[in-house]
Structures are given as structure tokens and as C-alpha cells.
N, C-alpha and C positions, 0 to 999 in steps of 0.2 A: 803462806798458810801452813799451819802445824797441822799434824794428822788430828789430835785433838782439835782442832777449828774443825778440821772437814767433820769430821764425826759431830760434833755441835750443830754445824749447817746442817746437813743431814735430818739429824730428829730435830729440830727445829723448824724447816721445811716441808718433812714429808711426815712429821713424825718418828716412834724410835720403831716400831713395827714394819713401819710401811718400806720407811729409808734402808732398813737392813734387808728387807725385801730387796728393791731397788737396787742397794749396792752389790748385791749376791750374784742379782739373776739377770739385770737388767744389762744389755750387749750394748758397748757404745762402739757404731763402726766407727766413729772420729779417732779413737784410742786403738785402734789396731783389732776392733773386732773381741775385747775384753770386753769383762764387766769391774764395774771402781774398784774391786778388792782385788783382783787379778792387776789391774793399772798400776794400782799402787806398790802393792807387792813386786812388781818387773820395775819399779824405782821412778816412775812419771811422779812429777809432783802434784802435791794434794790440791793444789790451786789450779792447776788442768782439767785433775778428773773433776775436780766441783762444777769447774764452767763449761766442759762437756757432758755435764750429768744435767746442768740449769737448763742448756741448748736441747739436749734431747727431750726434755720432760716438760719444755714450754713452762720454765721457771720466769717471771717478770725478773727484767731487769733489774728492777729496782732492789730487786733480792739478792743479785749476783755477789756485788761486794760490802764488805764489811760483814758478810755470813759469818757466823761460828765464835766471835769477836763474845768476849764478856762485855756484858751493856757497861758503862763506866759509872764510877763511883762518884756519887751526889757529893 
């Protein structure tokens, strides 16, 4: 997952107010006690913080993968 994908998943998800909320403030002990912009910034890849940000925030599964993805071309 590109950082672009996680930031798609993100405001797609939680929306773009709430998610930037979320990724700012929100502490995931799974990540060492960060929160996603601290994670990502210390080099964890974007495809961790999104599925420890899903796991924390009781995202459906169903949402986990294929997040951030541009829908494909008709």
C-alpha cells in the first residue's frame, strides 16, 4: 500500500476530517504507542498502520483490503 492508498483509505473510511483526526491523535499501542503519522514517519509501512488503525477503530473486515485502491476503469 502507497502512502497515497492509506490517505484514500483513510477519508474514504472515516472521512477526510474525522481520518485526519484519527491519524494525528489517535495512539495505537499495537505500533509502539504512536499514532499513523508518527508510524509512518518512523518508516512502518502504510499497510500496517491502516490494519492497526482498522483493528483499533472496529473497521469491518470487509473494509480492510483493497482500501485506498482507485475503483477500476469500466
Amino acid at each position: 500500500m502507497k502512502l497515497s492508498e492509506f490517505q484514500r483509505a483513510v477519508a474514504d473510511e472515516f472521512g477526510v476530517e474525522y481520518g485526519r483526526a484519527l491519524t494525528h491523535d489517535l495512539v495505537l499501542g499495537e505500533l509502539g504507542g504512536r499514532t499513523a503519522v508518527e508510524a509512518l514517519a518512523g518508516g512502518i509501512p502504510a499497510r500496517e498502520v491502516w490494519l492497526a488503525l482498522c483493528r483499533e477503530t472496529d473497521v469491518p473486515k470487509a473494509h480492510w483490503f483493497g482500501a485506498g485502491r482507485p475503483a477500476p476503469k469500466p
